[in-house]
N, CA, C and O atoms as a GROMACS GRO file, in nm:
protein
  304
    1UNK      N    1  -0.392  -2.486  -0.059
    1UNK     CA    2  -0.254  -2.520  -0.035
    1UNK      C    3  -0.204  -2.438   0.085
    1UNK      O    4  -0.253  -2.325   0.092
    2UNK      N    5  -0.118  -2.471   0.180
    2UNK     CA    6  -0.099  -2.449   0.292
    2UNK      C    7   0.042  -2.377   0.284
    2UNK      O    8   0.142  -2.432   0.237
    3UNK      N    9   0.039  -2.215   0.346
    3UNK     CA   10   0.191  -2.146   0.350
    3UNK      C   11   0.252  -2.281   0.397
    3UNK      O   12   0.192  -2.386   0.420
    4UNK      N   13   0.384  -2.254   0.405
    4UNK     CA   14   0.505  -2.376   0.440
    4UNK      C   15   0.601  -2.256   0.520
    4UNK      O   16   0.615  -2.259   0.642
    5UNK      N   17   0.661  -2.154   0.438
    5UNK     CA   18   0.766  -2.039   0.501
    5UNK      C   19   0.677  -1.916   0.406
    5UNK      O   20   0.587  -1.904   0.323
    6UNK      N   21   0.773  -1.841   0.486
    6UNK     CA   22   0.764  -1.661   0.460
    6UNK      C   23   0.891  -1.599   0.431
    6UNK      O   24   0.996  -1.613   0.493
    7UNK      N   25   0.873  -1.541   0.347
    7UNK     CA   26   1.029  -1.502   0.288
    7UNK      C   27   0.952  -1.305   0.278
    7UNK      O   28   0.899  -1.269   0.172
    8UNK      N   29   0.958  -1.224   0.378
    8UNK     CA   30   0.978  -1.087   0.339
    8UNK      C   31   1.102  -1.004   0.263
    8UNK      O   32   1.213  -1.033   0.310
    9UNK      N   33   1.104  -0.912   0.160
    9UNK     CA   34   1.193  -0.848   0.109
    9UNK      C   35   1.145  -0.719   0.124
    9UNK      O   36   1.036  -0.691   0.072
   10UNK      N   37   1.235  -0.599   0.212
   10UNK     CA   38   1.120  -0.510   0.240
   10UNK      C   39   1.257  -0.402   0.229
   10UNK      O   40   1.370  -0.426   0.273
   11UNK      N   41   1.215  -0.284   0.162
   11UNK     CA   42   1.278  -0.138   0.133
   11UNK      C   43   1.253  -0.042   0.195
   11UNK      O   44   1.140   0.006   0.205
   12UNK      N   45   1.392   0.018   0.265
   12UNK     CA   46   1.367   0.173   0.353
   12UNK      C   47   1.278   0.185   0.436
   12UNK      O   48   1.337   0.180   0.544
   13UNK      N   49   1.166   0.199   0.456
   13UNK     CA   50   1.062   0.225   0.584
   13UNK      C   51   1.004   0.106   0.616
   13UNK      O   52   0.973   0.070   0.730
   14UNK      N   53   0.985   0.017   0.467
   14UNK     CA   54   0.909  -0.054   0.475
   14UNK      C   55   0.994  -0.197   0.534
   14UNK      O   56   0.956  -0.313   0.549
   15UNK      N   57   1.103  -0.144   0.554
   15UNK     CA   58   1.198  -0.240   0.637
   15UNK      C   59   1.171  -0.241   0.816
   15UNK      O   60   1.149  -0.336   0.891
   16UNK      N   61   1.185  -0.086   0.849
   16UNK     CA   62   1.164  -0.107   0.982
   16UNK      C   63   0.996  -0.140   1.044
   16UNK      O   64   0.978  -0.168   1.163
   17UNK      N   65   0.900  -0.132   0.960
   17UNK     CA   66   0.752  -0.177   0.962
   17UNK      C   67   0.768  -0.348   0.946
   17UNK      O   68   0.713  -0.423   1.027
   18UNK      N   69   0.827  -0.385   0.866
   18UNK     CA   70   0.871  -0.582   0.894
   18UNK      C   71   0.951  -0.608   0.981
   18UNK      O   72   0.935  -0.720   1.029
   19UNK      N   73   1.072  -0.520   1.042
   19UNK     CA   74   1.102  -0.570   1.167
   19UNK      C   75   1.058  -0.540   1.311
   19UNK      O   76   1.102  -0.598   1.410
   20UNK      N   77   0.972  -0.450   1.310
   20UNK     CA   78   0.871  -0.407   1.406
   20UNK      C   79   0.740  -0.496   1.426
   20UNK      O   80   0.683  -0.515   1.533
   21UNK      N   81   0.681  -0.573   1.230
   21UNK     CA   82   0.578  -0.634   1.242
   21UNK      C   83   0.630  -0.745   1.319
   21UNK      O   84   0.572  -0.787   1.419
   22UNK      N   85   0.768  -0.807   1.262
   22UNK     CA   86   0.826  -0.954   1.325
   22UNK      C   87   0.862  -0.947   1.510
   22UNK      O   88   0.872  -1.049   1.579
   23UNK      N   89   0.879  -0.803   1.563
   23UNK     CA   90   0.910  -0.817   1.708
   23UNK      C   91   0.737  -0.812   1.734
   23UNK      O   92   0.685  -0.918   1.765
   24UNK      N   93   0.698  -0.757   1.728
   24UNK     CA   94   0.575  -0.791   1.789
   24UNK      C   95   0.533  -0.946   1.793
   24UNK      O   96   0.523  -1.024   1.888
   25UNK      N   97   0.512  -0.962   1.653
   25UNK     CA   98   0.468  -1.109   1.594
   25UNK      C   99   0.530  -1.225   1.700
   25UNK      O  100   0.468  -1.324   1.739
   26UNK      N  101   0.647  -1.193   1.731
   26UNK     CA  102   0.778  -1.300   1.801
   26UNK      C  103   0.668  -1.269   1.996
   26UNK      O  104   0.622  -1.359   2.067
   27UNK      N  105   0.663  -1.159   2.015
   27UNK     CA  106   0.624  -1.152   2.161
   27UNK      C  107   0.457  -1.200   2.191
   27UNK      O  108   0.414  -1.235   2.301
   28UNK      N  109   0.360  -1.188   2.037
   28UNK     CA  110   0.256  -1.237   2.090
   28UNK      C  111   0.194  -1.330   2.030
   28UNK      O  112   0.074  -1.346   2.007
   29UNK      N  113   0.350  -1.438   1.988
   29UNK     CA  114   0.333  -1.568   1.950
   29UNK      C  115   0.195  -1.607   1.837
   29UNK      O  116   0.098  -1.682   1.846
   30UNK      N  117   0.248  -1.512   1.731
   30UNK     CA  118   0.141  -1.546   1.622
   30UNK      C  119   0.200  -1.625   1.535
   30UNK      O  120   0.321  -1.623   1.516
   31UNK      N  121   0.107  -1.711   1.467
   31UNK     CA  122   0.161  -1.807   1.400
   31UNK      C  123   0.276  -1.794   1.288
   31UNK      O  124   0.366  -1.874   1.264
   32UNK      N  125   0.239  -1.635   1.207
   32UNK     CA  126   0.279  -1.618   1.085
   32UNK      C  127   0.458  -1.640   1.128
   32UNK      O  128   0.554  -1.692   1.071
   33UNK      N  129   0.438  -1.570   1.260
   33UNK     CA  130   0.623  -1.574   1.282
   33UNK      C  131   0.701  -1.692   1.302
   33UNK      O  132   0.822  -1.692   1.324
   34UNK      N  133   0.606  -1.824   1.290
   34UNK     CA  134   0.677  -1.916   1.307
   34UNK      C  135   0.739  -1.963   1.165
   34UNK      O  136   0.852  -2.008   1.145
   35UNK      N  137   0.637  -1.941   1.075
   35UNK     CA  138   0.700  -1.969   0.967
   35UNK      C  139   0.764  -1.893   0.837
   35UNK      O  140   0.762  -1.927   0.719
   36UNK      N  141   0.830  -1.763   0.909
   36UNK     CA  142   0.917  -1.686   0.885
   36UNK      C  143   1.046  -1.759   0.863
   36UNK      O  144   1.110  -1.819   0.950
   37UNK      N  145   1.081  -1.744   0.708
   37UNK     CA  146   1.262  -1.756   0.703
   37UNK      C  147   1.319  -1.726   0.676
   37UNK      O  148   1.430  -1.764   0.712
   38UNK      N  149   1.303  -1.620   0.580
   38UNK     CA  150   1.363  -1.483   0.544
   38UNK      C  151   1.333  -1.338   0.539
   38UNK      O  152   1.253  -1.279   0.466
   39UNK      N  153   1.453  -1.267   0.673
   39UNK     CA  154   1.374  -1.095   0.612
   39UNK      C  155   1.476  -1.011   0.589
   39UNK      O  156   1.546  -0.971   0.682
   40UNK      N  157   1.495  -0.976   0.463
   40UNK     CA  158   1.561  -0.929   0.372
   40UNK      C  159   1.540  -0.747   0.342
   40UNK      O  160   1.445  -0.691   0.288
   41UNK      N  161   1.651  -0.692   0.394
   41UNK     CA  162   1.658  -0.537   0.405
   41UNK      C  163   1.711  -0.476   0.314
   41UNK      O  164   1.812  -0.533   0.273
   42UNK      N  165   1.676  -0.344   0.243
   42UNK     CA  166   1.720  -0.314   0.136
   42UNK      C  167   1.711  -0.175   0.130
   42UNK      O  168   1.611  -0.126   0.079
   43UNK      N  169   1.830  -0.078   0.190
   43UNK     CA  170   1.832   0.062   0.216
   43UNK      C  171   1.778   0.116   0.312
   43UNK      O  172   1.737   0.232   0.299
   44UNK      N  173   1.757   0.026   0.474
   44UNK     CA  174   1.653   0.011   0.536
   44UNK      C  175   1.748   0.099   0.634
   44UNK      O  176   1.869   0.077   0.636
   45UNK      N  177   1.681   0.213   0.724
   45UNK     CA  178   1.744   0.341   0.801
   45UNK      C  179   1.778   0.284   0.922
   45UNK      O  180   1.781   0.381   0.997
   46UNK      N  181   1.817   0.147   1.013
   46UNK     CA  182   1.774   0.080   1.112
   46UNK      C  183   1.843   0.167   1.215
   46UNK      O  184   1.823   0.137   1.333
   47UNK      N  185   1.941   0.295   1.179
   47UNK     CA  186   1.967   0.354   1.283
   47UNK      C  187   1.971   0.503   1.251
   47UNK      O  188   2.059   0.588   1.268
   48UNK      N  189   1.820   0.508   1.186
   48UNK     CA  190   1.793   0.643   1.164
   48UNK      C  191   1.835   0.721   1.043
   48UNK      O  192   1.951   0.710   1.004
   49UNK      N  193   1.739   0.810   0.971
   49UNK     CA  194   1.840   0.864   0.850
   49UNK      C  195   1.900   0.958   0.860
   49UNK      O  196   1.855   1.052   0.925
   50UNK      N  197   2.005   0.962   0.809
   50UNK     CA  198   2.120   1.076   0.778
   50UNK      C  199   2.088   1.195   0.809
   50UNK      O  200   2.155   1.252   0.895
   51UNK      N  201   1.956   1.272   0.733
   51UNK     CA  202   1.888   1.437   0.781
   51UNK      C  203   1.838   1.442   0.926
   51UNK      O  204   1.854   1.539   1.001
   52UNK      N  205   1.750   1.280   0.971
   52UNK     CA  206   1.728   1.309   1.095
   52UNK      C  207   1.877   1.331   1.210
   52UNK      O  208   1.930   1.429   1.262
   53UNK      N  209   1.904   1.185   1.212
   53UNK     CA  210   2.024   1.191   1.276
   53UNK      C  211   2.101   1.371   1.317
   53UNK      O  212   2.128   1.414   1.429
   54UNK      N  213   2.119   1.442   1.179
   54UNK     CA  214   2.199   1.556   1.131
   54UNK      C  215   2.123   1.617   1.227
   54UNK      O  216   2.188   1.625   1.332
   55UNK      N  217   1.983   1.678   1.238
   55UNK     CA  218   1.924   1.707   1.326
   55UNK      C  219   1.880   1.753   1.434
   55UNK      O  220   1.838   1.862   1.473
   56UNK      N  221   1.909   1.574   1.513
   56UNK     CA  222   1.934   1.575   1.624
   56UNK      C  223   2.089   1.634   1.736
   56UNK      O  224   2.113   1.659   1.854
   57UNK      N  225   2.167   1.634   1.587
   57UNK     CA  226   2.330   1.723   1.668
   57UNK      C  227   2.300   1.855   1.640
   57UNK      O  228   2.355   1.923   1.728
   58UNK      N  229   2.239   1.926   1.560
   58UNK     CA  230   2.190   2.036   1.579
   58UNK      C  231   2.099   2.099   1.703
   58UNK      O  232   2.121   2.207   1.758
   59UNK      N  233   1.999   2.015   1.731
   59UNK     CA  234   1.945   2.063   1.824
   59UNK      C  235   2.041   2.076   1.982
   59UNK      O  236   2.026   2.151   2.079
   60UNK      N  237   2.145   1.961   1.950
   60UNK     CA  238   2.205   1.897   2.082
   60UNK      C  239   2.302   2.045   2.065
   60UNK      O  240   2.349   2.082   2.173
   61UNK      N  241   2.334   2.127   1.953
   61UNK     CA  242   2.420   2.235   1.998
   61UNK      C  243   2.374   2.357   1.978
   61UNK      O  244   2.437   2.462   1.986
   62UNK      N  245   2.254   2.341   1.950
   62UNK     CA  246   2.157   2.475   1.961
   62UNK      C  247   2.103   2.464   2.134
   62UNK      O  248   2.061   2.566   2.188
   63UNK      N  249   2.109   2.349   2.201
   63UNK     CA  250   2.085   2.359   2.344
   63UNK      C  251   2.200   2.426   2.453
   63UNK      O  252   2.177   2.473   2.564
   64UNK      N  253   2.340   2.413   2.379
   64UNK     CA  254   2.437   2.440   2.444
   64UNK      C  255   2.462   2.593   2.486
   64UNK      O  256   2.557   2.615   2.561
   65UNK      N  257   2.391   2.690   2.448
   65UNK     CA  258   2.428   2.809   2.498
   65UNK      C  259   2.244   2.853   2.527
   65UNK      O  260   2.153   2.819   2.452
   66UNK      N  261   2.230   2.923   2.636
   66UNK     CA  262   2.110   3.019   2.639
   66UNK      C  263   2.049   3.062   2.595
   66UNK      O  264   1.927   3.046   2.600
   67UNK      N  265   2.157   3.189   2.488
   67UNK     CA  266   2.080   3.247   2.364
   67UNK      C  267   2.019   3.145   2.239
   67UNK      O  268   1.947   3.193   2.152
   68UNK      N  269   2.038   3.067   2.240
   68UNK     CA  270   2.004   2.968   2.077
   68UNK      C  271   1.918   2.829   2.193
   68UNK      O  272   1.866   2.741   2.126
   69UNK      N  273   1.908   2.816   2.310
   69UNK     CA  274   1.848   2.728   2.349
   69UNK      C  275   1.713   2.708   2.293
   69UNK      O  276   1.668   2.604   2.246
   70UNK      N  277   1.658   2.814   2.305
   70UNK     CA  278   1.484   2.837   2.246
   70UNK      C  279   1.464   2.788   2.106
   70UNK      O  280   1.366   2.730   2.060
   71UNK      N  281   1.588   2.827   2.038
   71UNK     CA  282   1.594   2.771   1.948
   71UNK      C  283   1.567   2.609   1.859
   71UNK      O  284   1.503   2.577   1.758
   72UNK      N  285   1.649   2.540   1.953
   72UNK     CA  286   1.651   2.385   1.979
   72UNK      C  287   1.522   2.340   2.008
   72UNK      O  288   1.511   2.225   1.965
   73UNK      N  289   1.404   2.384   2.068
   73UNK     CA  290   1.336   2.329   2.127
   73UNK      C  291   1.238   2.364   2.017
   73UNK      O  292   1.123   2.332   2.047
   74UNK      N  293   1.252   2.423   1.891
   74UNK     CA  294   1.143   2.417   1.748
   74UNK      C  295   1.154   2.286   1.690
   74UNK      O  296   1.063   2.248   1.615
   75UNK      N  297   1.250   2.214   1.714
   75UNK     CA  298   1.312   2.097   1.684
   75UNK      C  299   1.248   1.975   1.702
   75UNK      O  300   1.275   1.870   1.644
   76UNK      N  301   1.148   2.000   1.798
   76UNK     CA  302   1.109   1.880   1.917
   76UNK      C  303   0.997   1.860   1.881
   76UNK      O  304   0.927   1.778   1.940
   0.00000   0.00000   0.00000
């Protein structure tokens, strides 16, 4: 019996790994992406999580003075 559609339901990491699998999929025109019709996100970080994010403003004000610069850069 022959797929017809694709319906992904994908959680937290495993969200940005299906929309990473689907941009690729979309640029090197594989079949599976054509018959994609649902992708369904569920706690998915698409703009990073909260501790990282937190983080990254830490490092951005551990760079701001000289003394704590060296600091920032354990970060990296």
């Amino acid at each position: 019996m022959p797929i017809d559609e694709i319906a992904i339901v994908a959680h937290s990491m495993g969200g940005l790994v299906a929309r990473s699998a689907h941009h690729y999929a979309t640029l090197g025109g594989l079949a599976w992406r054509g018959k994609l019709r649902k992708l369904v996100f569920l706690g998915t970080p698409h703009h990073g999580a909260p501790l990282e994010r937190g983080g990254h403003w830490i490092d951005i004000l551990l760079e701001a003075t000289p003394y704590t610069a060296p600091l920032a850069r354990l970060g990296v």
